[in-house]
C-alpha positions in Angstrom: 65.3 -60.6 71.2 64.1 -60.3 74.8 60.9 -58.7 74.5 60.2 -60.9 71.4 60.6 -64.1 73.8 58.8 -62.1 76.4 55.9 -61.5 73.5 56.1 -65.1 73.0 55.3 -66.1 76.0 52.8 -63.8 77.6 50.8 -65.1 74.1 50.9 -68.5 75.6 50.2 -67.3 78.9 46.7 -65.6 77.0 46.2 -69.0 75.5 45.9 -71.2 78.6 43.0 -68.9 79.4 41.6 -70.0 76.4 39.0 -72.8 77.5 37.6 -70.2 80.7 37.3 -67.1 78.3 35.5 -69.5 76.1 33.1 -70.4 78.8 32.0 -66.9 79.4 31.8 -66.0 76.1 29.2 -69.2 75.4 27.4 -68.1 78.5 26.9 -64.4 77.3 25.8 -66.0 74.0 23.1 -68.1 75.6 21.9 -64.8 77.7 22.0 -63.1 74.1 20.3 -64.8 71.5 20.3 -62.7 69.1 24.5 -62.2 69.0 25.6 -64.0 66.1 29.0 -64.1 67.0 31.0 -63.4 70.0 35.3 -62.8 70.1 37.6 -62.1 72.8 41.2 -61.0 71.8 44.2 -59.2 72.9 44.4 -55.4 72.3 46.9 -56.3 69.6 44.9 -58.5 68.0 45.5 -62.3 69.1 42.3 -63.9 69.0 42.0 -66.0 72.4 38.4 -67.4 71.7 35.8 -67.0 69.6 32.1 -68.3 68.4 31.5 -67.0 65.6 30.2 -68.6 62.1 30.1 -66.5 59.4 33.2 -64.6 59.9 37.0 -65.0 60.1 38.3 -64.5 63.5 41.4 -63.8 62.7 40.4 -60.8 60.6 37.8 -59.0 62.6 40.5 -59.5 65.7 42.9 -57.4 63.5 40.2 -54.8 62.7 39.1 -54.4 66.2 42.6 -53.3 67.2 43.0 -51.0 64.9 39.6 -49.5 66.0 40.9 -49.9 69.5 43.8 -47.8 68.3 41.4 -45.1 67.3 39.4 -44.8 69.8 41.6 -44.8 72.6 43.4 -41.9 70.8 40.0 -40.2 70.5 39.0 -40.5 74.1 42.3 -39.3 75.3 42.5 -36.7 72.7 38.6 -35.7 74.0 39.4 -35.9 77.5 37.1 -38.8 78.0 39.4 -41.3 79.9 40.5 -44.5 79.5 38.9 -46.3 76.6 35.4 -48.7 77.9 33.3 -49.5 75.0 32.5 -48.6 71.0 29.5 -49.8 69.1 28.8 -49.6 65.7 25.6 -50.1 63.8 25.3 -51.1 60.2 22.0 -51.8 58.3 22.4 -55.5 59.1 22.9 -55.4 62.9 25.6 -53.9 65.3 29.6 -55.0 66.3 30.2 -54.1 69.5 33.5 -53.9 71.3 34.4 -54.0 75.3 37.5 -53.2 77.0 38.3 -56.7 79.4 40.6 -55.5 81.7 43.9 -53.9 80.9 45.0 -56.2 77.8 41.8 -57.7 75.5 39.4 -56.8 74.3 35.4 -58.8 73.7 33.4 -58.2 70.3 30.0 -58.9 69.6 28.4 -58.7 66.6 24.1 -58.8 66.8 21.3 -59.1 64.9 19.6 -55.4 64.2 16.8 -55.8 66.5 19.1 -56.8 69.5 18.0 -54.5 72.4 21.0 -52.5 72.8 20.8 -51.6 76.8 20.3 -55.0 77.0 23.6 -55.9 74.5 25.4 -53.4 77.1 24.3 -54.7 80.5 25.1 -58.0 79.2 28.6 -57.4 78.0 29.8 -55.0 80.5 29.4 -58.0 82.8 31.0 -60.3 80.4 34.0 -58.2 79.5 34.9 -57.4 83.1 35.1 -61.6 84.0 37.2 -62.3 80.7 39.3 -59.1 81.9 39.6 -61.2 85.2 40.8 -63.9 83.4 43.2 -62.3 80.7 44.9 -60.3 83.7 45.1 -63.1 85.9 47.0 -65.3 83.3 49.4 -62.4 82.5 50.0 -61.9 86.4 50.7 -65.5 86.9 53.5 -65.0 84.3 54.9 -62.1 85.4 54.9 -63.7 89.0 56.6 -67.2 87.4 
């Protein structure tokens, strides 16, 4: 029962961040025009904000965890360290995924012609501000 209420309200903790991860995320996308959609959510899947158009947030959010899952088992299990980034490319462009800070995650998905250093400069910087901001609102709970 406890750590269900605790769950409960470190999720509305996330949420008040909402409107700043938002902000960063619309910023990356105007640096990036050729992402077509752009998601932060928590490593468990939570979506905490999103611009994305042609698909459901909800649904990518649960699939990136459970590629989360993955590859922080194969990093560890490879002796890479801590999990940072995974990108996938499909014939119609590339999802990208970012560790932000200890608990979320951002994905981007891109057009195929997206210049992929660029994708990476881009969203390293992004991911480590909406880390800021997860952290920050999960500190001020746990300080409450």
């Amino acid at each position: 029962m406890r750590r269900a209420l605790r769950a409960r309200a470190e999720r509305r903790q996330l949420m008040s961040a909402e409107a700043d991860v938002l902000g960063e995320i619309r910023r990356l996308r105007a640096r990036l025009p050729q992402l077509t959609g752009a998601m932060a959510a928590s490593t468990d899947g939570l979506v905490l904000a999103q611009d994305t158009a042609d698909v459901e947030p909800e649904g990518v959010a649960a699939l990136t965890a459970a590629a989360l899952g993955v590859a922080m088992r194969l990093t560890d299990a490879t002796g890479q360290g801590g999990f940072r980034e995974l990108l996938i490319r499909g014939e119609l462009g590339y999802v990208a995924t970012y560790a932000a800070g200890s608990s979320a995650v951002l994905t981007l998905l891109a057009e195929p012609r997206t210049n992929v250093g660029r994708l990476h400069l881009e969203a390293r910087r992004s991911s480590a501000r909406i880390g800021e901001l997860v952290d920050g609102a999960l500190e001020r709970l746990e300080n409450a």
